[in-house]
C-alpha positions in Angstrom: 0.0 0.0 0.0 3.0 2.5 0.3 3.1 2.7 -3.3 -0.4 4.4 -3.4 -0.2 6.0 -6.7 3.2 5.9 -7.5 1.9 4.6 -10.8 4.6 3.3 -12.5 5.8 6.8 -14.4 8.1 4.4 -16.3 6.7 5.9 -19.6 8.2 8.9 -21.6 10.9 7.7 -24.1 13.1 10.1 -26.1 10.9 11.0 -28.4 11.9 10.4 -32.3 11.2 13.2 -34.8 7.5 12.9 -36.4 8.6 12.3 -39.7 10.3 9.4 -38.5 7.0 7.8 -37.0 5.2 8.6 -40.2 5.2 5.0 -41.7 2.3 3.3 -42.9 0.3 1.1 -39.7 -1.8 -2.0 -39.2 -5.8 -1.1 -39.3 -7.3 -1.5 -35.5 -10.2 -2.6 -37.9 -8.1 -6.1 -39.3 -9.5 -9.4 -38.1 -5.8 -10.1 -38.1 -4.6 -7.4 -35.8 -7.9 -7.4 -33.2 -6.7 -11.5 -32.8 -3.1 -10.7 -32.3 -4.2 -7.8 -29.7 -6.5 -10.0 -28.0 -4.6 -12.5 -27.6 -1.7 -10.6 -26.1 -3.5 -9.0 -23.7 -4.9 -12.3 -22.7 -1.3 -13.5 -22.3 -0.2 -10.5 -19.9 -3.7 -11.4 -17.6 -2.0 -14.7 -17.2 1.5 -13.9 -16.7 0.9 -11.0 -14.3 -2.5 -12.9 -12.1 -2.6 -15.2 -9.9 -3.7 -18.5 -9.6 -6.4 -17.6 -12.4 -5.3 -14.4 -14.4 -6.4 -10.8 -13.8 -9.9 -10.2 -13.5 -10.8 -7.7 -16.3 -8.9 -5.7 -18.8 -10.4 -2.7 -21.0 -8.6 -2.2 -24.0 -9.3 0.5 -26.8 -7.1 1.2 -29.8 -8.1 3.8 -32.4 -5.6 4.3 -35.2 -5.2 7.4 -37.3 -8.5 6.8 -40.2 -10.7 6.4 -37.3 -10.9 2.1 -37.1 -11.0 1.0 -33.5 -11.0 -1.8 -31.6 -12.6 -1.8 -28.0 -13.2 -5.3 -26.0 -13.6 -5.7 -22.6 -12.1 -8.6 -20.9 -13.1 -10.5 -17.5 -15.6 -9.3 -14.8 -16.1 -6.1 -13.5 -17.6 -7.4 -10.1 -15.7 -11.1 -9.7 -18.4 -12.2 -7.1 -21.7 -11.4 -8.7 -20.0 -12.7 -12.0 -20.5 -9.3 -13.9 -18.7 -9.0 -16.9 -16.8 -6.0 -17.4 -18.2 -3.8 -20.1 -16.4 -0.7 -21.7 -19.1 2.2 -19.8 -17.7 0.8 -16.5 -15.8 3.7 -14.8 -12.4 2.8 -12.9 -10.1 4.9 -10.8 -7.5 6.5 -12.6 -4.9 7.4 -10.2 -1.9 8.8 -11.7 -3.6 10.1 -14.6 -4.9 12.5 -12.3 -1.6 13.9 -12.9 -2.7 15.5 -16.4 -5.4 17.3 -15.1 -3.7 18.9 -12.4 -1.0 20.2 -14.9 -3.6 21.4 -17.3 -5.1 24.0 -14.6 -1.3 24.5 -13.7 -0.6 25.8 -17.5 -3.9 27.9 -18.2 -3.4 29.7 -15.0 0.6 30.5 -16.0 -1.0 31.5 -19.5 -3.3 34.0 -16.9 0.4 34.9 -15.8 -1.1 34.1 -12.1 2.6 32.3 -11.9 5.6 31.1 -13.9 6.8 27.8 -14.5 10.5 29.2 -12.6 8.7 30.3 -9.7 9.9 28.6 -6.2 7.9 27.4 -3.8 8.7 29.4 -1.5 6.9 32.3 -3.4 3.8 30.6 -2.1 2.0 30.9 1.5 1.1 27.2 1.9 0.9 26.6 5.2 3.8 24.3 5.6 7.2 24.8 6.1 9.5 23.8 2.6 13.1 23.1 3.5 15.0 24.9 0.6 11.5 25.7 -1.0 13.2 28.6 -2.2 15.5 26.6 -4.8 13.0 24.4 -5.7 10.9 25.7 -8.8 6.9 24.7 -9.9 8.6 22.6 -13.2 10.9 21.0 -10.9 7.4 20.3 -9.1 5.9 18.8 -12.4 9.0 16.9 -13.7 9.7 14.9 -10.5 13.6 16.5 -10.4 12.6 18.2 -6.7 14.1 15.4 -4.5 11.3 15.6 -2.1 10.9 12.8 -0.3 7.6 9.9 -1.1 4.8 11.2 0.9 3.5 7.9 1.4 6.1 6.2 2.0 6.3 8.1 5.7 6.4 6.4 9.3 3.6 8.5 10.0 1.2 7.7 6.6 1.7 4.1 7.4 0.8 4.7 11.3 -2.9 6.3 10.1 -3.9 2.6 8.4 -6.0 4.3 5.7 -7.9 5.8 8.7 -8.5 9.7 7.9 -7.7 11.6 11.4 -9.7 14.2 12.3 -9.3 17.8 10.9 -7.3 16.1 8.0 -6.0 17.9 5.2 -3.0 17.1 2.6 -0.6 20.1 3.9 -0.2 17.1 6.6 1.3 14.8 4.7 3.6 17.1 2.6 4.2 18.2 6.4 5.8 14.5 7.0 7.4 13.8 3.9 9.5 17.3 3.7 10.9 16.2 7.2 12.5 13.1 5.4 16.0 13.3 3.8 15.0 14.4 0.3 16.7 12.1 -2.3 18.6 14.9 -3.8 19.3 18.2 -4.1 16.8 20.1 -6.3 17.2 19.7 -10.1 20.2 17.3 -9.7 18.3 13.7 -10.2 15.1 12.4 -11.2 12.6 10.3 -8.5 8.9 9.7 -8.4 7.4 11.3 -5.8 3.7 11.7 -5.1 4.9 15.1 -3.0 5.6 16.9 -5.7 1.9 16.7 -6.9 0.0 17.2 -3.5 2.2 20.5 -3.4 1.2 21.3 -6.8 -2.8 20.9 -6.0 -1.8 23.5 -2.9 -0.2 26.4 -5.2 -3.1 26.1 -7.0 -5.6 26.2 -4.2 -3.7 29.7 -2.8 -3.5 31.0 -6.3 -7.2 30.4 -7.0 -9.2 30.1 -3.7 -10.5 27.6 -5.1 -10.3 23.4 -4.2 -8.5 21.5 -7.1 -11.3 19.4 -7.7 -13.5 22.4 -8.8 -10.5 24.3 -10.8 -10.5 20.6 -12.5 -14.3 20.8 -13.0 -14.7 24.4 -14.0 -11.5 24.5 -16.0 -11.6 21.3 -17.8 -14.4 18.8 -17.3 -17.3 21.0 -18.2 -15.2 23.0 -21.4 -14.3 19.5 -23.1 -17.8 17.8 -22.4 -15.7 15.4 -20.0 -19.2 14.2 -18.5 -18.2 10.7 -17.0 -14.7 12.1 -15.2 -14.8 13.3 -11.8 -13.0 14.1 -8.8 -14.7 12.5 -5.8 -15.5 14.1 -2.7 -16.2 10.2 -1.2 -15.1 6.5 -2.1 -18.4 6.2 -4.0 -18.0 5.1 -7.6 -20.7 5.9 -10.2 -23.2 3.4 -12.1 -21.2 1.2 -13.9 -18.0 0.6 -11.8 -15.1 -1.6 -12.1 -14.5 -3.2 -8.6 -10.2 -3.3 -7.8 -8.8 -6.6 -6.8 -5.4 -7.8 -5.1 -4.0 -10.8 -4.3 -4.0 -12.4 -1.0 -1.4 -15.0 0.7 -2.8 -17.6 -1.5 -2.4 -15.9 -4.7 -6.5 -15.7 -5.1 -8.1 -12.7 -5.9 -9.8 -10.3 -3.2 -11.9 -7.4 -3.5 -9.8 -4.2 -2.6 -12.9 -1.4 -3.8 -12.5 2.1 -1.7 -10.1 0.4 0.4 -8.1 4.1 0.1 -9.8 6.9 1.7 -10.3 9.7 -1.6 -8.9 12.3 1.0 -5.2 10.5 0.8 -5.1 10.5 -2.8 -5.6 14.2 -3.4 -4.1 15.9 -6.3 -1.6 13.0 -6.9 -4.3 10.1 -7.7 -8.0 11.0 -6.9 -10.2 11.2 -10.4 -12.4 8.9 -11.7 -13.6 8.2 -15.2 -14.4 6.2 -18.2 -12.7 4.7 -21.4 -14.6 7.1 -23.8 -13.4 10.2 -21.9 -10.0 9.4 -21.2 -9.0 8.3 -24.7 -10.3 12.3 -26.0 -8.8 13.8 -22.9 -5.4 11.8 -23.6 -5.1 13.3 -27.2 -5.9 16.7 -26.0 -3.5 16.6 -23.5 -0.9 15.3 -25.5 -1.7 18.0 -28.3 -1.3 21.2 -25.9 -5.3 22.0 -26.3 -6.0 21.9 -22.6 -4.1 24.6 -21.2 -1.1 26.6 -21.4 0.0 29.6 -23.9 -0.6 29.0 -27.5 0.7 26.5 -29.2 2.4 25.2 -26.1 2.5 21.4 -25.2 3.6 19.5 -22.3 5.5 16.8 -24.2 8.1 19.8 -25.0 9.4 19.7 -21.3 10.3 15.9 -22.1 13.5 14.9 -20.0 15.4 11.5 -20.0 14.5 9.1 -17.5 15.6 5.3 -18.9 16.0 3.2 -21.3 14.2 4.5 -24.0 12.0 7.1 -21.8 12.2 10.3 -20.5 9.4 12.5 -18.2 7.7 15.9 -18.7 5.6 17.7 -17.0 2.7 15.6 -15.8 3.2 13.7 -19.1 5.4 10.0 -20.0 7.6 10.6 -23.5 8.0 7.2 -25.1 9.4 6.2 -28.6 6.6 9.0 -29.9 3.8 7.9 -27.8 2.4 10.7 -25.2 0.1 10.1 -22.2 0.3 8.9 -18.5 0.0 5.7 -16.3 -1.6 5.3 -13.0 -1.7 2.8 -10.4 -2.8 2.7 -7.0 -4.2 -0.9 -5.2 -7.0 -2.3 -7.1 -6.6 -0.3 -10.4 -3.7 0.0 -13.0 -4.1 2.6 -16.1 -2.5 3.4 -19.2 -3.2 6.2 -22.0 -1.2 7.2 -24.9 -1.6 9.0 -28.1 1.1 8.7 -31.0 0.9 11.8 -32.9 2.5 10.6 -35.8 0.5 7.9 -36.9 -3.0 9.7 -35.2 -3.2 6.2 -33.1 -4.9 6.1 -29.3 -4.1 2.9 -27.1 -5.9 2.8 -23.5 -5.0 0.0 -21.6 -7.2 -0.5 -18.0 -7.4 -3.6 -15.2 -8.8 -3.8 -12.1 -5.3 -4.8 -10.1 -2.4 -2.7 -9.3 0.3 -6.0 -9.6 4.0 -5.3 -7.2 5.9 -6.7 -10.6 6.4 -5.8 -13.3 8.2 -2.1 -12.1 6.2 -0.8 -15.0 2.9 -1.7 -14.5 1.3 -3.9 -16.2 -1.4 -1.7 -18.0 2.1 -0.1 -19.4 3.3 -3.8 -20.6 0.1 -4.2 -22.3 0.4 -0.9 -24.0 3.8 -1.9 -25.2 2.7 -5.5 -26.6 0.1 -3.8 -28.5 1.7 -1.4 -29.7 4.7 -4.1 -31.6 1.5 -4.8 -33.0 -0.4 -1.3 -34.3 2.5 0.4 -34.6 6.0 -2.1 -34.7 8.5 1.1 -35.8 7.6 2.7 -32.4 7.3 0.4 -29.0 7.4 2.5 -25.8 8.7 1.6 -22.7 11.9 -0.2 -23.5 14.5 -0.9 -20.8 17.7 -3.1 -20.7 17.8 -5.2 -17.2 20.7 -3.0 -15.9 18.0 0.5 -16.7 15.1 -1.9 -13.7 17.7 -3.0 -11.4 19.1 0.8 -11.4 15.4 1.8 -11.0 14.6 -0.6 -8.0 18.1 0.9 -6.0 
């Protein structure tokens, strides 16, 4: 449970030049390329499950001329024996992420703040040691060295109990106590921190809660209708239930087992395959925020192997989106702008191996299908084991 939503950011290659991704693809419509992605994906539920393989997996690819492919896999609800269906919404974690940077950009494009500001600019109401050399794109990028939030003493000491008078300045509180990781700018770590910090600059800049910025800003404009950010652990009409894997390796029902209050900024929303796969292509194009023109996939670092991380956004071998993972729910987005092609990848179990997630594996096996020239998410042994230190 420490790894809450550290969602397996493992996805932002160095990104080759368009014209180099410009090569003719498989049609999602082919009989031929719907049974090869099938049957991948079906592969990956048994490698990565249990002692029967994961319970359901959504899978949507679109490719540039508009053919798609959507099938939904498994149950949705393992004990009443419902079968998943592609209108069932699931917790998206991570991918949280994008939205939060979205707001970020259209209020820097209000010039309510700058991308080079520090944190210490803002009145937060919590102390950040050196808050005055670390910057808001240092915030976005994971390069702050601020420590895991939920990977404190104290976060494990609540048990997913909320304490009264709760409030996410208290766990940034613990975590910036920790030793950061590094000094500012000089490394790269995931840290949920970084994004709970992010949801409080724009709380002080706005006066406004994150979750209605997100709403006002972004949900309603783009017609976003089945995406939320939850005020409770109530999931709407039809919801995907999260599973895990207990001593036995059988599967268990893990639904709401993470108060919405923890999550935050860093993992809270909720949505549906139909949203997310318009929302990932906007996101990915620079239409949801920011100055003219601008997109997030321009701030695209390297990371490893063959990715590199942005702001709020994975870079990898010309694919653009986010994954997000947090117990119970695992999932992937990503556009190729090059070829025009959309690949969301969605199951009901956050799995401890692969370090990538395995929504990101499935991704990548589909994509040595739809697209072979370009397969994100490419690491040598020596890149995990480096990763995992």
């Amino acid at each position: 449970m420490q790894r809450i939503a550290l969602a397996f950011i493992l996805g932002c290659v160095l990104v080759p030049s368009i014209a180099q991704s410009a090569q003719k693809t498989p049609s999602a419509a082919s009989p031929s390329v719907q049974s090869a992605i099938s049957a991948v994906v079906e592969k990956d539920r048994r490698k990565y499950g249990g002692r029967t393989p994961i319970v359901a997996a959504l899978i949507g690819v679109w490719d540039g001329k508009g053919a798609g492919f959507v099938r939904a896999f498994g149950y949705a609800d393992l004990a009443q024996k419902r079968p998943l269906t592609p209108a069932d919404h699931f917790r998206i974690g991570s991918n949280t992420k994008t939205f939060v940077v979205s707001v970020l950009l259209q209020l820097i494009a209000e010039k309510k703040l700058s991308l080079d500001d520090t944190v210490s600019r803002f009145p937060l109401g919590v102390h950040i040691p050196n808050g005055n050399n670390i910057t808001v794109r240092e915030l976005c990028n994971m390069r702050s060295g601020l420590f895991e939030a939920y990977s404190t003493p104290q976060f494990a000491r609540l048990n997913m109990t909320v304490p009264k008078n709760f409030a996410p300045r208290m766990i940034v509180a613990w975590a910036v106590k920790q030793k950061p990781y590094f000094a500012p700018g000089k490394g790269y770590h995931y840290s949920n921190t970084n994004y709970l910090l992010l949801g409080l600059i724009i709380e002080q800049i706005t006066k406004d809660s994150v979750g209605d910025q997100i709403r006002k800003r972004l949900l309603e404009p783009f017609g976003l209708t089945q995406t939320s950010y939850p005020q409770t652990e109530a999931m709407p009409d039809p919801w995907a239930h999260g599973y895990g894997l207990d001593k036995k390796r059988n599967w268990e029902d893990v639904s709401n087992t993470i108060p919405v209050a923890f999550m935050g900024s860093a993992g809270e929303m909720i949505s549906d395959m139909t949203d997310m796969r318009r929302w990932i292509k906007l996101y990915a194009t620079g239409k949801t925020g920011g100055p003219a023109g601008y997109r997030p996939i321009t701030e695209c670092k390297p990371f490893l192997g063959n990715t590199a991380f942005g702001l709020g956004i994975n870079c990898s071998a010309g694919w653009y989106g986010y994954t997000g993972a947090l117990p119970g729910y695992n999932t992937a987005d990503y556009y190729n702008p090059a070829t025009g092609t959309t690949i969301v990848a969605w199951i009901n179990y956050q799995a401890e191996q692969p370090i990538e997630g395995v929504a990101s594996v499935m991704v990548r096996d589909i994509a040595r299908i739809i697209t072979p020239a370009n397969v994100p998410f490419v690491y040598a042994s020596e890149d995990l084991k480096r990763l995992e230190r």
